[in-house]
N, C-alpha and C positions, 0 to 999 in steps of 0.2 A: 817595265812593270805593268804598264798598264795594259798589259795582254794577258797578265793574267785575271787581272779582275772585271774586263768588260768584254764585249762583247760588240765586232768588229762596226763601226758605224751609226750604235744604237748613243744617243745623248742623253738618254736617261730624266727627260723633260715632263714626264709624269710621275710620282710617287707611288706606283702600283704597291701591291700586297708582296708580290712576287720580288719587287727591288727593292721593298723595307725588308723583306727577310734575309734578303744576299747582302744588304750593308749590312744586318745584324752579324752576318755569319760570319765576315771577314772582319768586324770590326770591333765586334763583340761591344758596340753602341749601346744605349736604351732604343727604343722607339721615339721617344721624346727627343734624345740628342739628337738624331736623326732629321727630323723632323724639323729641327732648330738650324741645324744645318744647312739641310736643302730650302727653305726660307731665306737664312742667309745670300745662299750659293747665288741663287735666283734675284736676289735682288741686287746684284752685283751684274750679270751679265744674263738676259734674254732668251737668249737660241741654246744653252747649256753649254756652251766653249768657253770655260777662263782662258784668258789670256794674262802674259807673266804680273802685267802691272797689276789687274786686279787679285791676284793671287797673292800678294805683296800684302796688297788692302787686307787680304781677308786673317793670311797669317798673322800679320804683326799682333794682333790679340792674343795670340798662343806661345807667343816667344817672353820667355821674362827679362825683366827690366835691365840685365845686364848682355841682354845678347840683340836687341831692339837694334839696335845702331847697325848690325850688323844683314838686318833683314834682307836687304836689297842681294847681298852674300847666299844668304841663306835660301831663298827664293829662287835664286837661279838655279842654285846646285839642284834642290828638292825638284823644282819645274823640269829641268833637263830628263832629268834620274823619270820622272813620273810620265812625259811628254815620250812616250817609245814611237812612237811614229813620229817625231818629230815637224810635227803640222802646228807647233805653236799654240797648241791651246790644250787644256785636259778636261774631261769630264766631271760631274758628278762623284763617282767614285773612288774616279784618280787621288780628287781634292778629299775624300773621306779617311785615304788613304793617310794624306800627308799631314791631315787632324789629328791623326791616331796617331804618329810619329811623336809628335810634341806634347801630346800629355800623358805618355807612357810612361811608367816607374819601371817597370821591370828593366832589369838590364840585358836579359835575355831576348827579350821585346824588342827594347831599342837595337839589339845587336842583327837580330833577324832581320829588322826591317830595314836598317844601315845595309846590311848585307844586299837585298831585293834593291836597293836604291843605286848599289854599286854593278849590282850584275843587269846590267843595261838590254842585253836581248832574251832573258826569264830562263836562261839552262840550267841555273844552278851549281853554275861555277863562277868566279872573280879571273878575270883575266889579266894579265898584267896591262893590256892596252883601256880596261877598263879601267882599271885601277889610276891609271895616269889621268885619262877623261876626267874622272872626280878630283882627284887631286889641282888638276889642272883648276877647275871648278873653282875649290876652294882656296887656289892659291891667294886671292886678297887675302881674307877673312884668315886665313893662318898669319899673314905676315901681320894683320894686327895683335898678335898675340903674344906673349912674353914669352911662349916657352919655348925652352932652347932646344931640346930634342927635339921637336919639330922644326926648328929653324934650323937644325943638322942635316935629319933626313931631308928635307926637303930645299936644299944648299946648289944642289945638283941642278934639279928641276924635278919636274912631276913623273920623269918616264923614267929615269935612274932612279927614283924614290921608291917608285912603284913594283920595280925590279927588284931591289934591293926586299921588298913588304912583301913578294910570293916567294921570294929563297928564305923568307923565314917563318910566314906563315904553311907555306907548306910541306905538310911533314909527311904524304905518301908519295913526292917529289915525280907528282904528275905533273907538273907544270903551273897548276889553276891552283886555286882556295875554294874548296870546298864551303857549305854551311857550317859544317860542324868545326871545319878548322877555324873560321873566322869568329866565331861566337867565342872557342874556347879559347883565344888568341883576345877577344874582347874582354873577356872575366879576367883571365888572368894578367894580361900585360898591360899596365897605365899609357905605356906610348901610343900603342892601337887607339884607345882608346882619345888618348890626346889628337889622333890625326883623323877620327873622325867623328869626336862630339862636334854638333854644331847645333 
């Protein structure tokens, strides 16, 4: 994900005009959240690189009181999904990114960006190897959960799960999931939906 929004090596250690107006654009922020943000960001970690644990710290404010417990869950998956070059740390905007995750209403919103968080090298497709990565991911964090359909699908393991999630999300049976199949597969189907609210 984070190849789409940054820009190869830059840390993003100054608040220019030019970088408060690209978190606006992706983020559709105030200036002020923004602002409050990168305050935050920065007091947390120096040179602009979160690393997972302080990224834990900074989420847990943004998770409600019934999903807390589960952060440490949560954080990884989101770090993974965000971390695309996998050097262990995210940016500035990565982290603005995964702000805007968790205080989204829309469901449309949250589907899109579940989606960017699943398609791990930014083509715009879900592959079934991705699809396992995250599952995989989330496999604590599901098995503390009551619900039985996901304790079905995901009976097998993460890659037969995931197998099973592109023969039926997708309906031009090119192999991948599509944006538009995964969103409309989100509104309409409660199990999508159960295997990856988090």
């Amino acid at each position: 994900m984070g190849n789409l929004f940054r820009k190869q090596g830059v840390l993003y250690k100054t608040l220019t005009d030019e970088l408060l107006a690209h978190c606006r654009t992706i983020t559709n922020f105030t200036d002020q959240e923004i602002h409050d943000e990168y305050t935050k960001f920065f007091s947390v970690t120096d040179d602009g690189r979160l690393k997972k644990s302080q990224m834990e710290i900074l989420l847990g404010e943004y998770l409600p009181p019934t999903k807390k417990k589960h952060s440490k869950y949560l954080t990884d998956c989101v770090f993974s999904a965000i971390d695309t070059n996998n050097d262990g740390y995210i940016d500035f905007l990565e982290y603005l990114m995964s702000i805007k995750f968790f205080q989204s209403e829309s469901p449309i919103e949250k589907a899109d960006f579940i989606f960017r968080i699943i398609d791990k090298n930014g083509d715009h497709h879900v592959t079934q190897k991705e699809l396992a990565r995250i599952l995989k991911c989330l496999q604590d964090y599901h098995r503390s959960l009551s619900s039985v359909y996901v304790q079905d699908v995901l009976s097998e393991g993460p890659k037969p799960a995931a197998s099973a999630i592109v023969e039926k999300l997708d309906e031009d049976k090119s192999g991948v999931i599509n944006v538009s199949e995964f969103v409309d597969a989100w509104l309409k189907d409660e199990s999508i939906r159960a295997l990856f609210t988090f």
